[in-house]
Backbone as XML, in Angstrom:
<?xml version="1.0"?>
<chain id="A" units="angstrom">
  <residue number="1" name="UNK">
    <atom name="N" x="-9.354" y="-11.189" z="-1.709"/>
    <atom name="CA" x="-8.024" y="-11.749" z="-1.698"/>
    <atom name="C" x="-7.098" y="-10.882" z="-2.553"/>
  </residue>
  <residue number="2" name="UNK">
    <atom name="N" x="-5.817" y="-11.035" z="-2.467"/>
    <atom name="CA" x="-5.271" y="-9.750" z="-2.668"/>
    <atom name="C" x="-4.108" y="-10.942" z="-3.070"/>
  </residue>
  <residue number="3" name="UNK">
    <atom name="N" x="-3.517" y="-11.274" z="-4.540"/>
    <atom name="CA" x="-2.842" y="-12.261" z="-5.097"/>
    <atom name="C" x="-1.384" y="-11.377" z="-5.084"/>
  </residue>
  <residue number="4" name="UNK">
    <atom name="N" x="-0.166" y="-12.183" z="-5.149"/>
    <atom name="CA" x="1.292" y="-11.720" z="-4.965"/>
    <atom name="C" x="1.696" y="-11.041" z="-6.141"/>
  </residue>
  <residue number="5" name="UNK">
    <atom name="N" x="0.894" y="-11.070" z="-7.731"/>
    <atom name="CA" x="1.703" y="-10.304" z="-8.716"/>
    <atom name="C" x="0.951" y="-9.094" z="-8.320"/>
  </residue>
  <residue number="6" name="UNK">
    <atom name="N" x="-0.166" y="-8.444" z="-8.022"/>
    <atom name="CA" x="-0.897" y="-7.566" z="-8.001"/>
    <atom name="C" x="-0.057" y="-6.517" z="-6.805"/>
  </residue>
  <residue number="7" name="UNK">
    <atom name="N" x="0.605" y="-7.549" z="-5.710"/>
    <atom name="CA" x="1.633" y="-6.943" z="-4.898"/>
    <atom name="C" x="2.723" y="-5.946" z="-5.325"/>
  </residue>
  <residue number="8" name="UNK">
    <atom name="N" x="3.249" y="-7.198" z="-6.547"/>
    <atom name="CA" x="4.578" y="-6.756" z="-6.957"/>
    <atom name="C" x="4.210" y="-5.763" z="-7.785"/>
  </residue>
  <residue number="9" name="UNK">
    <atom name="N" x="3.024" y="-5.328" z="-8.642"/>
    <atom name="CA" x="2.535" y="-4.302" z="-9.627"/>
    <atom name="C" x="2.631" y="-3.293" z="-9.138"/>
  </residue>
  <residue number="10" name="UNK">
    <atom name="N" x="1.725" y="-3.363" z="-7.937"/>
    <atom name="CA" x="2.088" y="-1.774" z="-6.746"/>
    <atom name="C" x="2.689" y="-1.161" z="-6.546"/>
  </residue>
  <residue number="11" name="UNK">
    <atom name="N" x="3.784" y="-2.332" z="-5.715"/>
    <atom name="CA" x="4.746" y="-2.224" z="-5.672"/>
    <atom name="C" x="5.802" y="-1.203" z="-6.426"/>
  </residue>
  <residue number="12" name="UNK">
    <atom name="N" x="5.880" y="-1.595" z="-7.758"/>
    <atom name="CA" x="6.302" y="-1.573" z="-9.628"/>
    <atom name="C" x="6.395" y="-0.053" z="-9.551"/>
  </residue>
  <residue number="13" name="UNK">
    <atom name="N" x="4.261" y="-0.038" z="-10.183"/>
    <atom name="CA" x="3.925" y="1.403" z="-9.839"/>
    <atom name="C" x="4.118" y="2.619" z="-9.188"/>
  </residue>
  <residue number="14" name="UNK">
    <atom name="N" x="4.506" y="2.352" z="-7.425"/>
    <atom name="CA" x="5.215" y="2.811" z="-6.527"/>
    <atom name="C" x="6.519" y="3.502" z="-7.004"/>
  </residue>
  <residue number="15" name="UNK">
    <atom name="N" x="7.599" y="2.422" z="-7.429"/>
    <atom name="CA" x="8.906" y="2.682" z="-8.054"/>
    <atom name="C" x="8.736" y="3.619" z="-8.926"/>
  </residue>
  <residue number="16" name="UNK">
    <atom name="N" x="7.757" y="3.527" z="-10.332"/>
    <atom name="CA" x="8.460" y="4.566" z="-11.273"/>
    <atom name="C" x="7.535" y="6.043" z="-10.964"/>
  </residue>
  <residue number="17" name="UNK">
    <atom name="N" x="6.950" y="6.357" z="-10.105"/>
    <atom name="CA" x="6.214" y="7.528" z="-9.551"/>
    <atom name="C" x="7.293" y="8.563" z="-9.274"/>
  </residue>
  <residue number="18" name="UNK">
    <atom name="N" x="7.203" y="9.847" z="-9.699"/>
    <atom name="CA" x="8.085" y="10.712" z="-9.418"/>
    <atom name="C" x="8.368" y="10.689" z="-7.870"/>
  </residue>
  <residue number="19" name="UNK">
    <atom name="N" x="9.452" y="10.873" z="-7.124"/>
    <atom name="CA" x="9.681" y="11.282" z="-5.697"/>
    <atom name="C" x="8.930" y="12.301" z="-5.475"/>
  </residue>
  <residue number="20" name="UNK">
    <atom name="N" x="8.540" y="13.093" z="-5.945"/>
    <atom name="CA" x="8.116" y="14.517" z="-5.443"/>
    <atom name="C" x="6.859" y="14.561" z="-5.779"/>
  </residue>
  <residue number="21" name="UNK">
    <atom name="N" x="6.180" y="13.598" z="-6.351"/>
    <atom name="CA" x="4.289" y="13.186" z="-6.293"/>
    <atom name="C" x="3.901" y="13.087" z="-4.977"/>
  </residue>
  <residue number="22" name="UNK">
    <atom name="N" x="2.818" y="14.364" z="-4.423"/>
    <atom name="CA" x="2.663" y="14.179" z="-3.137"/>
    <atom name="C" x="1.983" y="12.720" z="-2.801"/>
  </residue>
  <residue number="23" name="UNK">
    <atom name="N" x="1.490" y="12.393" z="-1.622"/>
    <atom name="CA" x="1.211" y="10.974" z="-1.548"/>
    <atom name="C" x="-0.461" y="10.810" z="-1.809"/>
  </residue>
  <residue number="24" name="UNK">
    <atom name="N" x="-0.988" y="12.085" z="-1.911"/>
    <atom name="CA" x="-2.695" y="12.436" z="-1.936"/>
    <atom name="C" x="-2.387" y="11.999" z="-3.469"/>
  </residue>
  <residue number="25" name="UNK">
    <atom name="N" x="-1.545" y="12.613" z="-4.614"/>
    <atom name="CA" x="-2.201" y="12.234" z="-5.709"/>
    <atom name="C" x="-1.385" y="10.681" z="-6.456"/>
  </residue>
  <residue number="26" name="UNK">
    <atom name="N" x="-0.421" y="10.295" z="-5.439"/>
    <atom name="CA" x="0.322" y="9.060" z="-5.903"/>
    <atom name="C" x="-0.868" y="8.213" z="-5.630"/>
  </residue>
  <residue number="27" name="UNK">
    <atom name="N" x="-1.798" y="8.200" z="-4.555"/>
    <atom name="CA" x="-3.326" y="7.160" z="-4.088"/>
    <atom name="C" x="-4.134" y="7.603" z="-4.946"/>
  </residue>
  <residue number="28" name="UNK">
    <atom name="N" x="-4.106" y="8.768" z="-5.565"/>
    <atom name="CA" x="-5.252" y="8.547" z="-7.004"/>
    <atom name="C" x="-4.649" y="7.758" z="-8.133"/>
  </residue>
  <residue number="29" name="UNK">
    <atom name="N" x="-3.366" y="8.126" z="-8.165"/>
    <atom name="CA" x="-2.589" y="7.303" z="-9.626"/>
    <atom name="C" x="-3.099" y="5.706" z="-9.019"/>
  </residue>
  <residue number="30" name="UNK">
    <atom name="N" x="-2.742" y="5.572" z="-7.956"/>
    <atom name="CA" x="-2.890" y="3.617" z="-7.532"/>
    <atom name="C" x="-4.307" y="3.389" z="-7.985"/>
  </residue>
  <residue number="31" name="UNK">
    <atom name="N" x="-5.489" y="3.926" z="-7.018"/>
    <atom name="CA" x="-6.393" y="3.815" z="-7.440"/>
    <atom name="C" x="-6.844" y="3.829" z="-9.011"/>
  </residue>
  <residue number="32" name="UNK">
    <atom name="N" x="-6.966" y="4.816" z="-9.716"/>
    <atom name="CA" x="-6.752" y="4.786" z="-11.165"/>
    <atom name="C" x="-6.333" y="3.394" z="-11.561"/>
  </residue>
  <residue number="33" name="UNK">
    <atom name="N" x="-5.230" y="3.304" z="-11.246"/>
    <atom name="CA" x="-4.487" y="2.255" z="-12.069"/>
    <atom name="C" x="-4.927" y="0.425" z="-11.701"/>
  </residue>
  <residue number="34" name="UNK">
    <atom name="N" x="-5.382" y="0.715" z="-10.746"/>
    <atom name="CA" x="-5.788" y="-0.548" z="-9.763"/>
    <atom name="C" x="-7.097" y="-0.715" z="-9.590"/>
  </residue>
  <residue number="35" name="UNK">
    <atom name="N" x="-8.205" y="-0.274" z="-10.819"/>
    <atom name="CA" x="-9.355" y="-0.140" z="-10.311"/>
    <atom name="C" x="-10.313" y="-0.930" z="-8.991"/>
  </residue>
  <residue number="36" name="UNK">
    <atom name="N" x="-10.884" y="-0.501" z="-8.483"/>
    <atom name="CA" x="-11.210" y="-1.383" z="-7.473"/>
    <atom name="C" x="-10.738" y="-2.180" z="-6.250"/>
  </residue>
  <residue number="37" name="UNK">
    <atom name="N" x="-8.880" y="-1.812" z="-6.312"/>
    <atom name="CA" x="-8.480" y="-2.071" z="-4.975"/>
    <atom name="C" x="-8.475" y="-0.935" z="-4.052"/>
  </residue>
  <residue number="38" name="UNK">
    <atom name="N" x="-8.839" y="-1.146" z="-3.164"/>
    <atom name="CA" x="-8.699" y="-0.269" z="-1.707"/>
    <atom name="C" x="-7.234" y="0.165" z="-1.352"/>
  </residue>
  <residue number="39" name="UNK">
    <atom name="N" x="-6.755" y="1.609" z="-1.609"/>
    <atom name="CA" x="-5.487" y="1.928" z="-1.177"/>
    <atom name="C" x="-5.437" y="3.309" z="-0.466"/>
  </residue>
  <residue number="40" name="UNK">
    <atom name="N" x="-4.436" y="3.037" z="0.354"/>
    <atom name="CA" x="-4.190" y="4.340" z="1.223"/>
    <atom name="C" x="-2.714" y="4.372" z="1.210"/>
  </residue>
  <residue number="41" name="UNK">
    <atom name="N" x="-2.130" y="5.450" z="0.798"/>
    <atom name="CA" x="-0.941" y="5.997" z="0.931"/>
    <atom name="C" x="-0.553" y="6.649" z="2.580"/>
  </residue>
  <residue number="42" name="UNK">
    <atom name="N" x="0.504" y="6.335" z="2.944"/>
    <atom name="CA" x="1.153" y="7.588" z="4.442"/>
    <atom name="C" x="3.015" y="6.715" z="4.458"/>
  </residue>
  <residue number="43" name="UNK">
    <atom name="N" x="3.249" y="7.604" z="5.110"/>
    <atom name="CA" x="4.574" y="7.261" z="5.437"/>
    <atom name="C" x="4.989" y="5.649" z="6.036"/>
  </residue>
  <residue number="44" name="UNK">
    <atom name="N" x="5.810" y="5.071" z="5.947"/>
    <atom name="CA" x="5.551" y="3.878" z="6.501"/>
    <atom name="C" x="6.067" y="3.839" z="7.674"/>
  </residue>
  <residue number="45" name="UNK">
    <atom name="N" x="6.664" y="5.057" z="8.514"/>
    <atom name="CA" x="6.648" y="5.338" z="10.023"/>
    <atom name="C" x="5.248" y="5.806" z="10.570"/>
  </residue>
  <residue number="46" name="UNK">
    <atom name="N" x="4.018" y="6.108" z="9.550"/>
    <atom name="CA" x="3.152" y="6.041" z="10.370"/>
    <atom name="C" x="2.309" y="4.655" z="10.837"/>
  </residue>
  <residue number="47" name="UNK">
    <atom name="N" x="3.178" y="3.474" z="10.126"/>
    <atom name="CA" x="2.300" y="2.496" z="10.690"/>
    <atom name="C" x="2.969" y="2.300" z="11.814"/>
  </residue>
  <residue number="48" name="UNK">
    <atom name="N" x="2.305" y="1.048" z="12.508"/>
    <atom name="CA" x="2.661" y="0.288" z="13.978"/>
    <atom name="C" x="3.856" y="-0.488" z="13.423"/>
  </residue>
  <residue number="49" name="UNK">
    <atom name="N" x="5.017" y="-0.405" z="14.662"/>
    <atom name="CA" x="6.341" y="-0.744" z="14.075"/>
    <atom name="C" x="5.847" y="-2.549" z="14.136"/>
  </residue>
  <residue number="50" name="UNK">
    <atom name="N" x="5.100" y="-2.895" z="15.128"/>
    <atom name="CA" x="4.902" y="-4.130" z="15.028"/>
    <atom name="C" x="4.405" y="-5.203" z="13.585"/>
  </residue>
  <residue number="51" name="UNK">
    <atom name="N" x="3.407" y="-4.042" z="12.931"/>
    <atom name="CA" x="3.154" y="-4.422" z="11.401"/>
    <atom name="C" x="3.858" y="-5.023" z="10.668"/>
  </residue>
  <residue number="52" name="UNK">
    <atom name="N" x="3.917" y="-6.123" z="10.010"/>
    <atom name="CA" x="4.729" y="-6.764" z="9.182"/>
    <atom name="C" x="3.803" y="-6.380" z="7.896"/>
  </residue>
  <residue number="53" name="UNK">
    <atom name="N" x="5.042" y="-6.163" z="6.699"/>
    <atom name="CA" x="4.483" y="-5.868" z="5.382"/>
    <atom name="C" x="4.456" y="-7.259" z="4.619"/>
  </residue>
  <residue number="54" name="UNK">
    <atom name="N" x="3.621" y="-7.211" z="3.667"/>
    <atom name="CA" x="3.075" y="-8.368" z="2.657"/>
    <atom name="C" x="4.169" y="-8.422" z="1.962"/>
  </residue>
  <residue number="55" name="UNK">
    <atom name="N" x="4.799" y="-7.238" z="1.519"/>
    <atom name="CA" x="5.706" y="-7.335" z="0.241"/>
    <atom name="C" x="6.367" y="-5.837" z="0.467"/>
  </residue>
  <residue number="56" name="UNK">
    <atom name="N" x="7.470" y="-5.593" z="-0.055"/>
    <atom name="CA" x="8.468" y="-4.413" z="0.245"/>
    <atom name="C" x="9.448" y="-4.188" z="-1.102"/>
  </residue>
  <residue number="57" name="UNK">
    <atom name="N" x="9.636" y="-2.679" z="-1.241"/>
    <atom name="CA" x="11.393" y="-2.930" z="-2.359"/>
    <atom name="C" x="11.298" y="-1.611" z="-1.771"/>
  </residue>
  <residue number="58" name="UNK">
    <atom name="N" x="12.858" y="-0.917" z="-2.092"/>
    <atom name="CA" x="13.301" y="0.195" z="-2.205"/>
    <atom name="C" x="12.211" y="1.519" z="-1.182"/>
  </residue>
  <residue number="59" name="UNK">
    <atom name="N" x="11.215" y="1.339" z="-2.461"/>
    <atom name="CA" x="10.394" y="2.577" z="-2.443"/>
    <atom name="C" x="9.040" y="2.730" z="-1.373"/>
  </residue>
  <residue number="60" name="UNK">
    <atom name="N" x="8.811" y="1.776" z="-0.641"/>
    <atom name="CA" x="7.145" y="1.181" z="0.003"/>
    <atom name="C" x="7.530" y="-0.120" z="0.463"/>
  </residue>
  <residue number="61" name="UNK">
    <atom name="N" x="6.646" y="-0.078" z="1.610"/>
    <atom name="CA" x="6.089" y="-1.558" z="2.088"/>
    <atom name="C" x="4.613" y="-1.821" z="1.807"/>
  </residue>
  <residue number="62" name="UNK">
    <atom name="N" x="4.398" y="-3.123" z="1.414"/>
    <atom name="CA" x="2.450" y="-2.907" z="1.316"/>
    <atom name="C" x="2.164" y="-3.472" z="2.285"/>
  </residue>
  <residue number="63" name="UNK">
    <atom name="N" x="1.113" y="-3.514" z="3.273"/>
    <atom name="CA" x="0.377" y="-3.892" z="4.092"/>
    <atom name="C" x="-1.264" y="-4.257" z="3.606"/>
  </residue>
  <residue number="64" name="UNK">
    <atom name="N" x="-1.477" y="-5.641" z="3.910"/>
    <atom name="CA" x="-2.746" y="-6.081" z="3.714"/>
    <atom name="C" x="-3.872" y="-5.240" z="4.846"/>
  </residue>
  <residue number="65" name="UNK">
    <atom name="N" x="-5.081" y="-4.617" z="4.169"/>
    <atom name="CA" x="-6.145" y="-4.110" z="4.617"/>
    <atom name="C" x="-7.356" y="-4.523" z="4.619"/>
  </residue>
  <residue number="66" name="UNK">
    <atom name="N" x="-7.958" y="-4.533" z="5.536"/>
    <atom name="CA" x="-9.122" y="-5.624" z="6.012"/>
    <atom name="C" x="-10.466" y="-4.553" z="6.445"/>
  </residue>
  <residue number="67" name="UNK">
    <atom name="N" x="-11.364" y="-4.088" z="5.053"/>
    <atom name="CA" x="-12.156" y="-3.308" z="5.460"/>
    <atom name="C" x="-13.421" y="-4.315" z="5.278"/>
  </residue>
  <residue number="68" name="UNK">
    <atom name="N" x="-13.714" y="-5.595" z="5.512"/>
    <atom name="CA" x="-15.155" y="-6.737" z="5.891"/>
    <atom name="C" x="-15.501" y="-6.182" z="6.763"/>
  </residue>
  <residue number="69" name="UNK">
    <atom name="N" x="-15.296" y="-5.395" z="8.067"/>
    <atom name="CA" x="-16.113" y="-5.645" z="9.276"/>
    <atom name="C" x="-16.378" y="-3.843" z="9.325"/>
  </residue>
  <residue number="70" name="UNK">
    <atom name="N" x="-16.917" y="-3.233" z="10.010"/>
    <atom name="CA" x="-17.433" y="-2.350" z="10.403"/>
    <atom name="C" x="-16.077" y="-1.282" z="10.373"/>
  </residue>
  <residue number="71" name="UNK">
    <atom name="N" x="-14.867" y="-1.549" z="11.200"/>
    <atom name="CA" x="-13.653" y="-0.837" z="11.196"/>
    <atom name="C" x="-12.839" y="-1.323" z="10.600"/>
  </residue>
  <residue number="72" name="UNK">
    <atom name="N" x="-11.940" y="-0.849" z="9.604"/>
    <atom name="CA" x="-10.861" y="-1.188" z="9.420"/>
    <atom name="C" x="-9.564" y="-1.424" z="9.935"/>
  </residue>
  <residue number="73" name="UNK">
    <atom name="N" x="-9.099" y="-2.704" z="9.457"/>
    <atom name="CA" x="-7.589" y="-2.968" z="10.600"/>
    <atom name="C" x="-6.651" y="-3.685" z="9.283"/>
  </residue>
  <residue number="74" name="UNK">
    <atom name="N" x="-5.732" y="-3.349" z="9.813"/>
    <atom name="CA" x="-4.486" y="-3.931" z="9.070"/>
    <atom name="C" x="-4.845" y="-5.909" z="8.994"/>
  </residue>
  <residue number="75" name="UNK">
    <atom name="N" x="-4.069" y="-6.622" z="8.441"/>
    <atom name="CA" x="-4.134" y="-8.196" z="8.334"/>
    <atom name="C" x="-3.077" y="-8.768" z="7.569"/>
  </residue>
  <residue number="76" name="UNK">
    <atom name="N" x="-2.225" y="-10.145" z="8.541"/>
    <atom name="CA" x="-1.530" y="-10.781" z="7.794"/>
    <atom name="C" x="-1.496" y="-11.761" z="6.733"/>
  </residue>
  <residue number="77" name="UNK">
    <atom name="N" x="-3.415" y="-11.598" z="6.289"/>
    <atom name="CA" x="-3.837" y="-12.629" z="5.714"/>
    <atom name="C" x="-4.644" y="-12.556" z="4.475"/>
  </residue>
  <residue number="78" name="UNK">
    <atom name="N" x="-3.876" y="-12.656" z="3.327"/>
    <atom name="CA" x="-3.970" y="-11.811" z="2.084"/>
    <atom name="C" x="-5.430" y="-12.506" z="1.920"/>
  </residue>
  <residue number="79" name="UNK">
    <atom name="N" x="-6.447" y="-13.566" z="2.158"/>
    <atom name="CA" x="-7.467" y="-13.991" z="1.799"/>
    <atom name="C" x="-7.973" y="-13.579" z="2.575"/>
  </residue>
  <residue number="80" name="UNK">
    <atom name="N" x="-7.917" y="-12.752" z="3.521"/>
    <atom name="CA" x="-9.180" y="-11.440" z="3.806"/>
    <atom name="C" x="-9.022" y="-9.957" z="3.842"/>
  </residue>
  <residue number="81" name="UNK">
    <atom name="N" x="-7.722" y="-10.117" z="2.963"/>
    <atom name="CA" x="-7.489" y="-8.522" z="2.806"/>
    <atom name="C" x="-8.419" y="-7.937" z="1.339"/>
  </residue>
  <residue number="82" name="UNK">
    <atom name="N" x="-8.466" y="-6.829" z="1.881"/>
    <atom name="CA" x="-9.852" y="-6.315" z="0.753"/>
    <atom name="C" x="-8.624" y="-4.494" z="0.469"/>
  </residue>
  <residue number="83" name="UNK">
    <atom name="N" x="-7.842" y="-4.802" z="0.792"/>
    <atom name="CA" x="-7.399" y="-3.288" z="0.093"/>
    <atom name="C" x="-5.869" y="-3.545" z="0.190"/>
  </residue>
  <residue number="84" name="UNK">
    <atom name="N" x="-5.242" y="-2.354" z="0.030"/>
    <atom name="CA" x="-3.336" y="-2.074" z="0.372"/>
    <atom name="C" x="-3.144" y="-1.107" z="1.252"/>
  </residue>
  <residue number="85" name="UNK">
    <atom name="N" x="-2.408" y="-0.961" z="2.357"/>
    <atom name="CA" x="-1.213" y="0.386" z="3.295"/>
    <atom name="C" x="-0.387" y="0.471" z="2.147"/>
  </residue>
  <residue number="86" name="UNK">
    <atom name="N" x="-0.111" y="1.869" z="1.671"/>
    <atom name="CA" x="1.385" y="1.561" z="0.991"/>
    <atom name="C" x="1.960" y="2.885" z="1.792"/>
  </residue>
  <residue number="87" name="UNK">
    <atom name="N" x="3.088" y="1.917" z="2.457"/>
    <atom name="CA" x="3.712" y="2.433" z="3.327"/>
    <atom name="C" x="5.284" y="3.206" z="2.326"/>
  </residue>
  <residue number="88" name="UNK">
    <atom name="N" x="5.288" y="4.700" z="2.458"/>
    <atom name="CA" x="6.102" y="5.102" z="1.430"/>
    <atom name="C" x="7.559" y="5.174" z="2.477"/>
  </residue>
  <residue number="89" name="UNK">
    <atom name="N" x="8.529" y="4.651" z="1.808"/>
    <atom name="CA" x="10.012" y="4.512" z="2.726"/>
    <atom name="C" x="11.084" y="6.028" z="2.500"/>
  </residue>
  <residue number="90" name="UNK">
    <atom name="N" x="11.570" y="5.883" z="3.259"/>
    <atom name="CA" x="12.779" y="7.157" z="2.927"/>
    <atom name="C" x="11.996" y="8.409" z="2.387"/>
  </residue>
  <residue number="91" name="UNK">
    <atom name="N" x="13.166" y="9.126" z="1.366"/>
    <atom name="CA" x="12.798" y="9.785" z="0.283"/>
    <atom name="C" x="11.385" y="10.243" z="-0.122"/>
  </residue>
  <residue number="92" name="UNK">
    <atom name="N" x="10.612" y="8.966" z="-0.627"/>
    <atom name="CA" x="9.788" y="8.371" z="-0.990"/>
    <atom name="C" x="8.517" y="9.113" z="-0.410"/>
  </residue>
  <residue number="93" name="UNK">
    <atom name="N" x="9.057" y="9.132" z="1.121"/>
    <atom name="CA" x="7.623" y="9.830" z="1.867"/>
    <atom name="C" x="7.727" y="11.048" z="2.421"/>
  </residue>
  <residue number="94" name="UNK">
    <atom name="N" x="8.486" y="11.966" z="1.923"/>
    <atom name="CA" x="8.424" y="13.192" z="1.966"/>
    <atom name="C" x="7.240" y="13.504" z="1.125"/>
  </residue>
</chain>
């Protein structure tokens, strides 16, 4: 389960990250900082436009990640999400 302040922390984290931190080592800073949550950084035009995000500001959208079953898939349902998408916006995902 994946609780709403832990969202907004990401989130947080996300914000004060230099713009120009590529996104390979902004997912080690998360990781680092988040021990033990599941995160993947990419642009947030590479997700499916249909995707709805968990939580959003400025800098990222997060998307709940659902790695229980054999493949991983995105989920709108933070009590079986087991990781984060952080979908980087604008700027952000250069």
């Amino acid at each position: 389960m994946i609780a709403a302040a832990l969202l907004e922390a990401v989130a947080a984290r996300v914000g004060e990250a230099p713009a120009s931190l590529p996104a390979a080592d902004l997912q080690r800073d998360l990781r680092a900082q988040f021990a033990g949550l599941r995160v993947v950084v990419c642009s947030d035009d590479d997700l499916p436009p249909r995707a709805q995000p968990a939580f959003g500001n400025a800098h990222c959208n997060l998307y709940y990640l659902d790695a229980s079953a054999h493949c991983v898939t995105l989920t709108a349902d933070a009590e079986v999400a087991t990781g984060l998408v952080v979908g980087l916006r604008g700027e952000d995902a250069d």
